[in-house]
C-alpha positions as CSV (number, residue, x, y, z in Angstrom):
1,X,24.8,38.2,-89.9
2,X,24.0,34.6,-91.1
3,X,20.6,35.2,-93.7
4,X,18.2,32.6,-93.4
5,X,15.1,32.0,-95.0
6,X,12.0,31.4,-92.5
7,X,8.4,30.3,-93.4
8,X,6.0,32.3,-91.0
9,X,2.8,30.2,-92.7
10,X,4.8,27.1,-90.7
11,X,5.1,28.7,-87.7
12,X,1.4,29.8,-87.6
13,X,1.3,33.8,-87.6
14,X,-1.4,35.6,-89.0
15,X,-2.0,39.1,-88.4
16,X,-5.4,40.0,-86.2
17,X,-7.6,43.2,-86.6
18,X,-7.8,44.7,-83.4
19,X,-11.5,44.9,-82.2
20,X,-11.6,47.7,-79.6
21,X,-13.4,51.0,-80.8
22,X,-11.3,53.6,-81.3
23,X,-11.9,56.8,-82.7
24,X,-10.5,57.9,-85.8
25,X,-7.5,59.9,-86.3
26,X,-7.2,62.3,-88.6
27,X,-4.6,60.0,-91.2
28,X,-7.8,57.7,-91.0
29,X,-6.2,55.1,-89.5
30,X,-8.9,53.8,-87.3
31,X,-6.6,51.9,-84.2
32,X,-3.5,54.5,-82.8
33,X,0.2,52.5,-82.8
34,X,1.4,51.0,-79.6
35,X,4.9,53.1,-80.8
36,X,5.8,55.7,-83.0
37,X,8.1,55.9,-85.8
38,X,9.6,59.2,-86.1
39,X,12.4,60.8,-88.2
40,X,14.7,63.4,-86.5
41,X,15.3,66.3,-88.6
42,X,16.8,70.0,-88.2
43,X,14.6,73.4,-88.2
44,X,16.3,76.5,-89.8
45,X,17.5,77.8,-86.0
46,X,18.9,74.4,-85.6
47,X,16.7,72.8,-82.8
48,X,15.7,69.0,-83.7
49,X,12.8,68.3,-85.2
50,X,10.8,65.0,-84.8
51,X,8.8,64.2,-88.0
52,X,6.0,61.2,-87.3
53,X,6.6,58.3,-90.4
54,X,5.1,55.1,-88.8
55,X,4.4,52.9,-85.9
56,X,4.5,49.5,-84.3
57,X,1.3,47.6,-83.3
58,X,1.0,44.7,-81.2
59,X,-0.3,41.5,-82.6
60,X,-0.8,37.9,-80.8
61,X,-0.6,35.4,-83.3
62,X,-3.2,32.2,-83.4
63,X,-0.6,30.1,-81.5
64,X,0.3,32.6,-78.7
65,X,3.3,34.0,-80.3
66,X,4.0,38.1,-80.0
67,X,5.1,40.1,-82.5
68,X,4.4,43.9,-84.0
69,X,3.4,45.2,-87.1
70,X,6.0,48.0,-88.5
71,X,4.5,50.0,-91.0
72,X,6.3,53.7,-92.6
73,X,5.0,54.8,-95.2
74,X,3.7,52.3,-97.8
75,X,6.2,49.7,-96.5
76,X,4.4,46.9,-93.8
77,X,6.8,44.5,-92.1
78,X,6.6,41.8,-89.2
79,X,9.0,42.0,-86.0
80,X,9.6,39.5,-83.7
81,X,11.7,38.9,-80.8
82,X,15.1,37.8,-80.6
83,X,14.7,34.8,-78.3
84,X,16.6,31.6,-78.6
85,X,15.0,28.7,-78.9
C-alpha cells in the first residue's frame, strides 16, 4: 500500500458535536456510538467472549463529506470512505 500524506484542513473536515439529547451512559459518554468496537476473547469453559473497547460515530463534515469518528481507548482517529475520485 502506496503512503501518502493528506491535509484534511484542505479538504474542509471538521468534527461536529452532535446536538440531540441523549441520556448519559454510565462510561459518561453523553451520545451512544453508531457501532461498537469490541475485542473477542475466551472464558475459562472456552465460549467467546465479546469485550466492548470503542465505537464509530457518524460525522458530516462542513462541506457535505461523511466520515466516522473511531475512538478505543484513549486513541481518536478519522475514517473515511474508500471512493475514487
Amino acid at each position: 500500500m502506496k503512503d501518502s500524506e493528506i491535509k484534511f484542513d484542505e479538504e474542509g473536515f471538521e468534527e461536529l458535536e452532535s446536538k440531540g439529547k441523549e441520556q448519559p451512559s454510565p462510561t459518561g459518554s453523553t451520545n451512544r456510538p453508531d457501532l461498537r468496537v469490541v475485542q473477542t476473547d475466551r472464558d475459562k469453559d472456552g465460549n467467546v467472549v465479546y469485550s466492548n473497547v470503542g465505537g464509530m460515530w457518524k460525522n458530516v463534515s462542513k462541506n457535505g463529506n461523511t466520515f466516522y469518528t473511531l475512538k478505543i481507548g484513549q486513541l481518536k482517529l478519522l475514517v473515511f470512505p474508500n471512493e475514487k475520485k
